[in-house]
N, C-alpha and C positions, 0 to 999 in steps of 0.2 A: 636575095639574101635579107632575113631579116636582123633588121638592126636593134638593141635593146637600149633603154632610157635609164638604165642603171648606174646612177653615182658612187655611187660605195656597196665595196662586197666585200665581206668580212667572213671567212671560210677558218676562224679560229679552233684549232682541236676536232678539226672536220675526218681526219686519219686518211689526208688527199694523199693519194699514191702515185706515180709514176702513170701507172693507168689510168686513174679519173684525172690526172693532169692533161695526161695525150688526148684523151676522147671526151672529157666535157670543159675543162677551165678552161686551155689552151682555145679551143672554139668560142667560149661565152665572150675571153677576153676583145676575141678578132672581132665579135658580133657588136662591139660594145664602144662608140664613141664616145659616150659621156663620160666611161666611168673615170673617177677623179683618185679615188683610193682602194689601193686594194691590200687587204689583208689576209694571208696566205699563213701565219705562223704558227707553231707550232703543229708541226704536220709532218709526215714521211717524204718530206720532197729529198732528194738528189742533186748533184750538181749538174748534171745531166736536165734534168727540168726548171731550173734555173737559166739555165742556158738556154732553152725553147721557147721558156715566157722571155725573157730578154731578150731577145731575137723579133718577136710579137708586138713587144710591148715599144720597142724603137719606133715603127710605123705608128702607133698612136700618140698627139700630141697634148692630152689633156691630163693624162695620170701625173699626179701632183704628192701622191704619196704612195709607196711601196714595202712590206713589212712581211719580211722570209725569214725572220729570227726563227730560233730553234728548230731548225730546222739540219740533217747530215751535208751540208751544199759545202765538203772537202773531198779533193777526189782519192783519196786514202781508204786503203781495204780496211774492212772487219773493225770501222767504226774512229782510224787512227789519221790523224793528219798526215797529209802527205802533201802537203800544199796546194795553191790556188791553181785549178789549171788556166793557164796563158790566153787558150782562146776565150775562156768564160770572163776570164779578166777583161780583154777586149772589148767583150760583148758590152762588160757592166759600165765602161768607160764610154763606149759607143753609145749606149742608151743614156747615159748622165749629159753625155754631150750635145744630142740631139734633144733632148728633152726639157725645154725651156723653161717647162713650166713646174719643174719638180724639186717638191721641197725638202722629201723625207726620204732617205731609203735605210733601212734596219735591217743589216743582215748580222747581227749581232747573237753569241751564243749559235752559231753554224760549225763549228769546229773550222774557221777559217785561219788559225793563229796557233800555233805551238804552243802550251802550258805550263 
């Protein structure tokens, strides 16, 4: 397995989808113990992918900053809140817990809050 020396990846307005999530971020992430920040925003993620990188991102202890704003991460059809799902909430509390070393997370502007 190679591993990468990559501190910060910054995937800003990249139009990462559901599938370059599953088949290349999701991998880079697991490949990557350095990386300290990662910038994911403005992009077609899902709460659904949110939930995968969180999942991922628990086992690694150096990510220090995380940034999923504007991003769809409510689990609401056809664009509408419908609130947080439970297990993602889980997840997000699980990774803030374990994660000792993290200062920032922005999941701001996700449709996470009724308007």
């Amino acid at each position: 397995n190679k591993r990468y020396q990559i501190k910060k990846l910054s995937l800003i307005k990249a139009k990462i989808n559901t599938s370059i999530m599953n088949k290349q971020i999701c991998q880079h992430v697991l490949n990557s113990s350095f990386l300290t920040h990662l910038d994911l925003s403005h992009n077609q993620l899902l709460l659904s992918d949110l939930d995968k990188l969180l999942q991922i991102l628990t086992q690694d202890q150096s990510l220090q900053y995380l940034n999923v704003s504007m991003n769809q991460l409510h689990s609401g059809k056809d664009g509408r809140y419908d609130g947080l799902d439970k297990y993602a909430t889980a997840n997000l509390c699980k990774f803030l817990k374990r994660s000792r070393h993290v200062l920032h997370v922005d999941v701001s502007n996700c449709g996470l809050v009724e308007e």
